[in-house]
N, C-alpha and C positions, 0 to 999 in steps of 0.2 A: 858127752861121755859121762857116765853112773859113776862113782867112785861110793863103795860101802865102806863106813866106818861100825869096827866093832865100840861099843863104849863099856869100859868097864866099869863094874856095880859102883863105886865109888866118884866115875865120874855122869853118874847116871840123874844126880840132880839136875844136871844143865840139861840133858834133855827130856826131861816129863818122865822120865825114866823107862827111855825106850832103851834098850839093849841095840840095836843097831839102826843105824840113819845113811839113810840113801841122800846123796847130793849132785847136783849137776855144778860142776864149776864153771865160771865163767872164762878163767886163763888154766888150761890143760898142763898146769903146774902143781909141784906139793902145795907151795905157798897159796897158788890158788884153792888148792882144796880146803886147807887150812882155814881160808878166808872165808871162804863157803861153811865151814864148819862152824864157826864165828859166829856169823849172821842168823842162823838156825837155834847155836845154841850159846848166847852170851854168854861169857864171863872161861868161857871151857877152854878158849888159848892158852890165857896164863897159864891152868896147870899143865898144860902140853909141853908150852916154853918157855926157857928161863930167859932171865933180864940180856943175857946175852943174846938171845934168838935162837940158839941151839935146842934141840930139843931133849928135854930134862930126861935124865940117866934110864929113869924108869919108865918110859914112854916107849915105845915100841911100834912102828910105821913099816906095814911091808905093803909091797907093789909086786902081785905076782911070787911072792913067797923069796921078794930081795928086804931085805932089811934097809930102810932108801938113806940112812949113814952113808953105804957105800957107792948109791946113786947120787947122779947128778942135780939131783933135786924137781926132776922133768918129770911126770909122769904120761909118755909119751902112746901114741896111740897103738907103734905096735909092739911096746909091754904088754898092754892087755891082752894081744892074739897071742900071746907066748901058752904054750901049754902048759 
């Protein structure tokens, strides 16, 4: 499964400063994607998440145009067929 991340200009150091990164994750979860995100582009979690694991106020995660706060934290295969 593809999961596109947008990076915004400010977290655009961690990745060569691409504006968007394509990842394949290994577990079909946030946290996986997360983790995939990680690996690609070092140091780029912390600013995502805070020391809690939550992810910091001004971060913004959609799946399908859900804000995933409200999700289960799954990004499941058929979210993505959702129109």
């Amino acid at each position: 499964m593809s999961i596109s991340f947008r990076i915004p200009t400010i977290l655009r150091t961690y990745t060569g400063g691409e504006a968007n990164v394509e990842l394949e994750p290994e577990v079909a979860t946030l946290q996986g994607a997360l983790d995939a995100l990680e690996a690609q582009a070092p140091g780029i979690l912390q600013r995502l998440v805070g020391d809690t694991g939550e992810l910091r106020r001004f971060i913004n995660i959609y799946v399908n145009d859900d804000d995933v706060r409200f999700l289960d934290g799954r990004i499941a295969s058929d979210e993505r067929k959702r129109p």
